[in-house]
N, C-alpha and C positions, 0 to 999 in steps of 0.2 A: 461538884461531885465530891462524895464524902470520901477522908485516906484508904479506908475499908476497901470500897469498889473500885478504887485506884490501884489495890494491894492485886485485887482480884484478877483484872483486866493485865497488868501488867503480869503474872502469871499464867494466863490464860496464853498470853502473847507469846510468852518463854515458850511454854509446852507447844504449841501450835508451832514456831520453828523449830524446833528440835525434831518435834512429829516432820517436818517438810523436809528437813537434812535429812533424817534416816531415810523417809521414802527416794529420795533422791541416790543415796549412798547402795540399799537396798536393790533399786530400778538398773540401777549402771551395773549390779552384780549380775543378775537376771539375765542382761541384754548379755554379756563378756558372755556365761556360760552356755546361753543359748546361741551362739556362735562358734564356740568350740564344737558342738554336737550336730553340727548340722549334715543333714542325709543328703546321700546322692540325688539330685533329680532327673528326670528325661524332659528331652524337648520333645517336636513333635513327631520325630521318627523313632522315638525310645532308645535315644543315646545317651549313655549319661554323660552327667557333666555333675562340675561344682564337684564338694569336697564329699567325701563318706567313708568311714572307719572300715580296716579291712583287716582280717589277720594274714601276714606275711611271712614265709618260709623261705630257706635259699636252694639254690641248688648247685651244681658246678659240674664238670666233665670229670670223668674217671680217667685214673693215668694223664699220659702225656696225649692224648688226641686233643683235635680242636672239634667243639662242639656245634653240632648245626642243631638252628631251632626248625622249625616246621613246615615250613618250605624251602628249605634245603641250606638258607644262608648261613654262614658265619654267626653266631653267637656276639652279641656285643657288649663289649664291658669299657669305660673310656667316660666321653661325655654324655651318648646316650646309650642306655642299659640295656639288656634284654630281660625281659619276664614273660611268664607263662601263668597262664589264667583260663577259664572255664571261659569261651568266645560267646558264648551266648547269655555271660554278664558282661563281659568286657571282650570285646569284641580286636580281632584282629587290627592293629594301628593304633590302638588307643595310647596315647601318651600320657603320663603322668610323674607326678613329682609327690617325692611322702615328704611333708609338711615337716617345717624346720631342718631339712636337708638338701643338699646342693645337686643332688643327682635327678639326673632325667632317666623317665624307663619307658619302654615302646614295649607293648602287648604282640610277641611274634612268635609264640609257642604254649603249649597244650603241653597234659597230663595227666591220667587218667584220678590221680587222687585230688583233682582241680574242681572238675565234674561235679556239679549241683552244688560247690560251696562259695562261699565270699571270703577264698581265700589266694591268693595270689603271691607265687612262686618269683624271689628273685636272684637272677643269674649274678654269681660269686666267679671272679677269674681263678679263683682258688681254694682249696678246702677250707682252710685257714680261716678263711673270709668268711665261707659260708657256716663254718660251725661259730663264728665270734657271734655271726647273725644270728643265728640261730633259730626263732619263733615269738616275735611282736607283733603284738595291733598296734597300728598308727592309722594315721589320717594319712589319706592321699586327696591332692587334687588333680582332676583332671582337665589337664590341659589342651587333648585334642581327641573326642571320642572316634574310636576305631571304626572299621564297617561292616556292620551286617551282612550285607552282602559278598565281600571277599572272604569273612569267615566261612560263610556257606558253601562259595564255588569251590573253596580249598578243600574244605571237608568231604562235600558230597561223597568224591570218587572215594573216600576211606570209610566211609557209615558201616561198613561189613564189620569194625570193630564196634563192639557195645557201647562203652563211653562216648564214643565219636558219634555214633546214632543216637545218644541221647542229646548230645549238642544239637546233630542236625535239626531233629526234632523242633526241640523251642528254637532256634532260628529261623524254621520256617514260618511259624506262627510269627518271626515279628519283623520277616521282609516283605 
């Protein structure tokens, strides 16, 4: 083999791993961001699960009352949270965790500015709390999807309100 085509080939060689590191370096970026972005799915009864972006709001009790969510319990603030959400995306029980924090929150109350968005309301023990919160997207995962079914049986008897009959509405199409 002449120095020439030696010169060549060992060039060719240079270029050709560089070209595999980048592809390599490139592929491992692709895979990371395509994992931060990833949507809600359902299984076969149209629960979600897995992780999906949500915009979140707080809320809190006014005064010194103690707040009940919507079927009449206590409000929960501690290890696991209360939140309020459109049940006919996230349905009554649904538990969930927003990604990179330590709090649990359970889906046990409605509102009518909830209604046909992907947005989900979480319960602050205090003003303080809920104005720090304020209005972020984050990721959640969910942990334990809620039921269909119990959102429905709870709401039925209320549908006389507009919002509330629009929930019953698409739940009924997906029990």
């Amino acid at each position: 083999m002449d120095p020439f085509c030696g010169r060549i080939k060992r060039t060719v060689d240079g270029f050709t791993q560089l070209f595999l590191l980048w592809l390599l370096l490139f592929s491992g970026l692709c895979v990371q961001n395509m994992s931060q972005g990833a949507q809600t799915t359902t299984n076969a009864t149209s629960e979600p699960q897995g992780q999906c972006k949500v915009r979140t709001t707080a809320y809190t009790c006014s005064g010194h009352r103690t707040g009940k969510n919507a079927n009449g319990s206590q409000l929960k603030a501690g290890d696991l949270n209360s939140a309020a959400a459109d049940w006919s995306r996230f349905p009554l029980g649904t538990k969930f965790s927003i990604c990179g924090r330590s709090q649990t929150y359970v889906v046990d109350d409605y509102g009518p500015a909830l209604v046909g968005t992907n947005t989900i309301d979480l319960y602050m023990p205090s003003p303080r709390e809920m104005h720090h919160w304020g209005v972020r997207k984050v990721t959640i995962y969910i942990i334990e999807p809620g039921s269909y079914e119990r959102s429905l049986a709870l709401l039925k008897p209320r549908k006389h309100v507009p919002y509330v009959r629009r929930m019953v509405k698409v739940l009924q199409r997906k029990v």
